[in-house]
C-alpha positions in Angstrom: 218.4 -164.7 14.2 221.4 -166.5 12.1 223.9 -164.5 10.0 222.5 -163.9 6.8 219.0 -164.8 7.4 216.3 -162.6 6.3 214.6 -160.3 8.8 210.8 -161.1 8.7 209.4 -157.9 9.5 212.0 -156.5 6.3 208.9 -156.1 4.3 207.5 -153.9 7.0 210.5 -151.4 7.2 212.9 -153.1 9.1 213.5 -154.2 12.3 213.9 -150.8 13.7 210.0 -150.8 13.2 209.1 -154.2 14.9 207.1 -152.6 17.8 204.7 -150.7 15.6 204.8 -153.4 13.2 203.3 -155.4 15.9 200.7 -153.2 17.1 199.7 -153.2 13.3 199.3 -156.8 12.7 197.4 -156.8 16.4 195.0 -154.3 15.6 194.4 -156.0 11.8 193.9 -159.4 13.8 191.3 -157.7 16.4 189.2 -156.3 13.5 189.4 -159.8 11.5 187.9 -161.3 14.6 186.2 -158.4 15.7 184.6 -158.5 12.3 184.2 -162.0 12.2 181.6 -161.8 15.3 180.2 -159.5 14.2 179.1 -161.1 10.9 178.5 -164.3 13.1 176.6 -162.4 14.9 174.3 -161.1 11.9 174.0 -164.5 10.7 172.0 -165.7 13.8 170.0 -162.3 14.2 166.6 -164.1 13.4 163.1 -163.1 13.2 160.7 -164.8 15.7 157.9 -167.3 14.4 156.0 -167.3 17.8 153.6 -165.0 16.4 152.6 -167.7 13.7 152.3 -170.4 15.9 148.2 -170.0 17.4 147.9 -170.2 12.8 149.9 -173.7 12.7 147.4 -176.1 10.8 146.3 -179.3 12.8 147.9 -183.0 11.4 145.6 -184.4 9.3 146.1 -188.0 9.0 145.9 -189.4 5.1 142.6 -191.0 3.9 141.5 -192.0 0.2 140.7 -189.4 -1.9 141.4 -186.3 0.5 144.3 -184.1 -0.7 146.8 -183.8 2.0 150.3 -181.6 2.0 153.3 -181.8 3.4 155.4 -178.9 3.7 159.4 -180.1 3.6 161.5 -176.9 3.6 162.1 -173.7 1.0 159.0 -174.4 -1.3 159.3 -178.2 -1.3 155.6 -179.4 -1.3 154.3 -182.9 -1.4 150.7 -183.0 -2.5 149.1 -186.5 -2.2 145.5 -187.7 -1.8 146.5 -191.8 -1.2 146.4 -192.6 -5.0 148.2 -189.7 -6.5 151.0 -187.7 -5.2 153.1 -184.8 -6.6 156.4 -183.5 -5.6 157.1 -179.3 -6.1 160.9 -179.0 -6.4 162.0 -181.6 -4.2 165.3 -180.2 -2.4 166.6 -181.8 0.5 170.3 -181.9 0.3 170.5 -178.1 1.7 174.2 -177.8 1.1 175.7 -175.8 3.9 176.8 -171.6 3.6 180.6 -172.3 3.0 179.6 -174.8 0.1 177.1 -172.8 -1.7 179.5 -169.3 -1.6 183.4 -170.7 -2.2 182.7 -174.2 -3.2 180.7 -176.7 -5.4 176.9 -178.4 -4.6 175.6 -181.8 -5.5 172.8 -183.4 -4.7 173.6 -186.1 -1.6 171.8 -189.3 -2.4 171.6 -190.6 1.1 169.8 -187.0 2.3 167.2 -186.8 -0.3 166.5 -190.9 0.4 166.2 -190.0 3.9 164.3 -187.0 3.2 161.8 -188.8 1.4 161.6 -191.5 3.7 160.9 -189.0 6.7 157.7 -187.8 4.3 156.5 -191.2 3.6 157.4 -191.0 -0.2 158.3 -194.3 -1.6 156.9 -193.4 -5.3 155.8 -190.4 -7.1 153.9 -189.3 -10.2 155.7 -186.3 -11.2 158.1 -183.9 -9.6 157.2 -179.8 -10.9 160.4 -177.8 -10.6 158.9 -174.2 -10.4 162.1 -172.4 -12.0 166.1 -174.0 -12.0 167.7 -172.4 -9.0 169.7 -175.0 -6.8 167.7 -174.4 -3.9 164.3 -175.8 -6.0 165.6 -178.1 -8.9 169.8 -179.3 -7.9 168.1 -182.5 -6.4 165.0 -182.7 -9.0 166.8 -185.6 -11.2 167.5 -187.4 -8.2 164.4 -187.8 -6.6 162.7 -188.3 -10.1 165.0 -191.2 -10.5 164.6 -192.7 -6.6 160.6 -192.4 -7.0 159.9 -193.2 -10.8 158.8 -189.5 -11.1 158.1 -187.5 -14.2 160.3 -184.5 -14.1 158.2 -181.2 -15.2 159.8 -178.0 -15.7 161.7 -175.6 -18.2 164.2 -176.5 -20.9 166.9 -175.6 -17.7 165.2 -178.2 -15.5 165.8 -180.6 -18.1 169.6 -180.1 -18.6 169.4 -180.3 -15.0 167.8 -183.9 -15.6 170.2 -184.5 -18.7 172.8 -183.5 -16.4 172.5 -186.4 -13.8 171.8 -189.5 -17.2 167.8 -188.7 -16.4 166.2 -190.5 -19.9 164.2 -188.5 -21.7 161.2 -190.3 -21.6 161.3 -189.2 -17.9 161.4 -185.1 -18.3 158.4 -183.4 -19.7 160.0 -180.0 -20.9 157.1 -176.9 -20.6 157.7 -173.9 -23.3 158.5 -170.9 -21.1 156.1 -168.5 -23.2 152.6 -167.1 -22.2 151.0 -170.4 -23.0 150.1 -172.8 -20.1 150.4 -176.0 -19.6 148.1 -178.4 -18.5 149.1 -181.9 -17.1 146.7 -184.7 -15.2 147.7 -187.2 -12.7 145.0 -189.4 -11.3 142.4 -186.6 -9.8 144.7 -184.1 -9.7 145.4 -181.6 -12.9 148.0 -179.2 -12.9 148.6 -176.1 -14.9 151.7 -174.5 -15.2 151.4 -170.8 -16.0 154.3 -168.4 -16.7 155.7 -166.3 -13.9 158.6 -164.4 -12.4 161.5 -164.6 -10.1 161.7 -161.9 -7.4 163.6 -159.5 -9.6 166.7 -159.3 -7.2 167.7 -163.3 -6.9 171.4 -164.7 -8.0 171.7 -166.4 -11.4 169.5 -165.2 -13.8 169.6 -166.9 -17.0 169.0 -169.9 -18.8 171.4 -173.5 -18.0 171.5 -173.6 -21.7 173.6 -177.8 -21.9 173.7 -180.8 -19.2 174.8 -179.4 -15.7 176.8 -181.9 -14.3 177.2 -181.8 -10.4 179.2 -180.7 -8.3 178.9 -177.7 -10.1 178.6 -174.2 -8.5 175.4 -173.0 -7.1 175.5 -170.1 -9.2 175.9 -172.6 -12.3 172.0 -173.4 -11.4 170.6 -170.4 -13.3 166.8 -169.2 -13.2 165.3 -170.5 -16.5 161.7 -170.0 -16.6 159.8 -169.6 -13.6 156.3 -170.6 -13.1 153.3 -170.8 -11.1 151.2 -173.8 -10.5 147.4 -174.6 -10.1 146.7 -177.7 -8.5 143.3 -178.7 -8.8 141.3 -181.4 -7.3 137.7 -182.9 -6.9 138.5 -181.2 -3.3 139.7 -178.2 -3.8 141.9 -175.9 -5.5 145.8 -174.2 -4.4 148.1 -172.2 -6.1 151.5 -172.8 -5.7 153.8 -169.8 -5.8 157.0 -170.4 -5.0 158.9 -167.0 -5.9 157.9 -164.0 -4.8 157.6 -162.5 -8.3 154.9 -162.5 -11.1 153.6 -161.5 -14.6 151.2 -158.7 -14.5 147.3 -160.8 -15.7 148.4 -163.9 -16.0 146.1 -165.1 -12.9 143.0 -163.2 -14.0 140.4 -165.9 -14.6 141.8 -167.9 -12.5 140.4 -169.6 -8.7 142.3 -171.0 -5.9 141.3 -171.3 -2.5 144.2 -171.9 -0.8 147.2 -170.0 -2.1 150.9 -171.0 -0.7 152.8 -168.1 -1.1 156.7 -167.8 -1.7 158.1 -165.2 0.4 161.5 -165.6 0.5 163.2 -162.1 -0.2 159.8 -160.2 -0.3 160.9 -158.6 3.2 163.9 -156.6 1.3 161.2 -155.3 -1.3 159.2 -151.9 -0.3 155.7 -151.9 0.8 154.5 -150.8 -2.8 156.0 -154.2 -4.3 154.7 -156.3 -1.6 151.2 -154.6 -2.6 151.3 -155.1 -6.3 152.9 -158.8 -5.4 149.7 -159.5 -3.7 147.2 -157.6 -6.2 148.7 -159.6 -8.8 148.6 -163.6 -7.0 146.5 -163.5 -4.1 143.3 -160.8 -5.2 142.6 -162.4 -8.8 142.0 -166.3 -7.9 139.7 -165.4 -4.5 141.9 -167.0 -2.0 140.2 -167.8 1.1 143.9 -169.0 3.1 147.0 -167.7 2.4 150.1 -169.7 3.7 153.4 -168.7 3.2 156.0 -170.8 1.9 160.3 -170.5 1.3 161.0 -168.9 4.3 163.3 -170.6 6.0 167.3 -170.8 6.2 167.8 -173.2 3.5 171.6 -173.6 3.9 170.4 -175.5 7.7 169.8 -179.0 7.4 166.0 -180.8 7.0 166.5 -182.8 10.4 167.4 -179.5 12.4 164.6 -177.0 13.3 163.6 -174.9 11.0 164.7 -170.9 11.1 163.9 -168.2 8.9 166.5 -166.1 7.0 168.9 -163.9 9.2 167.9 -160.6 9.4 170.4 -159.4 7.4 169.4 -161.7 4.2 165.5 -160.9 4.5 162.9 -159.6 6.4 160.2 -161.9 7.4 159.1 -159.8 10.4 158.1 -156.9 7.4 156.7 -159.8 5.2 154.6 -161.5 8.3 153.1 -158.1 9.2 152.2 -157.1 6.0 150.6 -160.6 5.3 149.0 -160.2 8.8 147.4 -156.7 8.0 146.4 -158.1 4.4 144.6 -160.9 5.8 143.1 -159.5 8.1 142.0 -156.7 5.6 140.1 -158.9 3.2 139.1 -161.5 6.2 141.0 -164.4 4.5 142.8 -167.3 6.8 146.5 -166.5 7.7 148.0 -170.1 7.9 151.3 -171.6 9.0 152.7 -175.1 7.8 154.3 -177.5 10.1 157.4 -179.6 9.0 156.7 -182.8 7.3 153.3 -183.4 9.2 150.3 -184.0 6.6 147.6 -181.4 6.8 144.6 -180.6 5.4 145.6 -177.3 3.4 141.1 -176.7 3.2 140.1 -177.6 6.5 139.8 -175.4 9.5 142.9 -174.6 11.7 142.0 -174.9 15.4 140.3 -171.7 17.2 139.0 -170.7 13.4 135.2 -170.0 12.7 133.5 -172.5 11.1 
């Protein structure tokens, strides 16, 4: 060390102290790593979906006035039946873990072109944002603009829309009150009734002026949530893409097919999971339940899909539940594949006719 110069380990006590001062800074570096893999670790403890794969639907190839679906990630549903097709939320940009907890999101162009590309989607007649969260409505604008979509959703979907220079001949803003709203496109008319978020999700609130991206993924607050009914010559589905609800407001209604958000419903106890399912799946006489936003949405479209780690939800407590539920009330248990069109009324292979 030169004359004068300032001992480094000063801070610690002196020089005098540089063997213990070492073992210190050792042992803090071991439990930074130590803790490090561990996390790691956590972050790849994953459930297992082999038990869902003798449920997987069949591809069902398109054909004129049969509704087909296509199931793209989180609760990202393309509904088509070769004339009409709608888009539910329409996230593909699935910004990675580091970006959505210390830095900013934006919808990627190229990713949500290529995302729409992989599912066939050159034009669409609307795009339904179920509530404002980044992981169902950050890329809504975006693909509204790419296919020549109507954007539906709250008054926070709309500065969403405003947000990204979306006109406003293009966003059809729905009143988040008890009222529903009905909307028709070709044979398909959808109603937009008032629900719930899971009560424990990030960012409650309402985006209350334009959001700009990049903005922070917690800037993408809630707004109102709701749950859709899709209705067609065909058939019927409900489309419930947070694991939440208001108490009655699907009384009256009928569905056959009922996609199910479950993301976050494995953290809740078993009495929530029952009253979740009293209040969405019991009133509109579901014959096939299918859940929906389960998967890791911080993982990218092209890779394989994987459900939530462990330590962020519990999709083995949600898939037995659903399977004892189901099998309860002797309705279908049914699993979507990515992208692939399928039939979401016809028989799954191995079913009774």
């Amino acid at each position: 060390m030169r004359a004068n110069e300032p001992d480094p380990l000063s801070f610690f006590g002196g020089s005098t102290h540089a063997p213990a001062v070492r073992r210190f800074l050792l042992i803090a570096l071991a439990l930074v790593v130590a803790g490090g893999g561990f996390v790691a670790w956590k972050l790849n403890d994953r459930p297992s979906l082999e038990v869902m794969q003798p449920r997987v639907l069949p591809e069902a190839p398109p054909r004129a006035n049969e509704p087909r679906i296509r199931f793209l990630g989180v609760s990202t549903i393309a509904i088509g039946d070769g004339e009409s097709t709608l888009l539910v939320d329409g996230f593909f940009t699935r910004p990675g873990l580091a970006s959505v907890l210390l830095g900013k999101v934006a919808p990627d162009d190229e990713m949500i072109r290529s995302g729409l590309a992989r599912a066939g989607i050159s034009k669409l007649d609307a795009v339904l944002v179920a509530h404002s969260h980044y992981d169902h409505a950050m890329d809504s604008a975006e693909v509204a603009r790419q296919t020549g979509a109507l954007l539906v959703g709250s008054e926070s979907t709309a500065n969403i829309g405003r947000g990204a220079g979306l006109p406003e001949d293009r966003m059809r803003v729905v009143e988040e009150t008890t009222e529903t709203t009905e909307m028709t496109f070709g044979d398909f008319r959808v109603t937009l009734i008032p629900s719930k978020h899971l009560p424990h999700g990030m960012a409650m609130g309402e985006i209350e002026a334009p959001l700009e991206p990049p903005a922070r993924a917690t800037d993408y607050l809630e707004g109102g949530s709701f749950s859709m009914l899709v209705e067609h010559p065909r058939g019927t589905m409900l489309v419930q893409s947070s694991a939440g609800w208001v108490d009655g407001a699907l009384a009256g209604r009928k569905a056959e097919v009922v996609l199910l958000g479950v993301g976050g419903l494995g953290m809740m106890d078993e009495g929530y999971r029952a009253k979740y399912w009293s209040e969405v799946v019991e009133p509109v006489g579901a014959r096939r339940v299918i859940p929906i936003h389960w998967d890791d949405f911080t993982r990218p479209l092209e890779d394989p899909l994987l459900p939530m780690p462990r330590m962020l939800d519990g999709l083995d407590a949600t898939l037995a539940f659903l399977e004892e539920r189901t099998a309860a009330s002797g309705i279908d248990l049914a699993w979507l594949p990515i992208v692939a069109p399928v039939d979401p009324f016809g028989a799954r292979p191995g079913a009774e006719p």
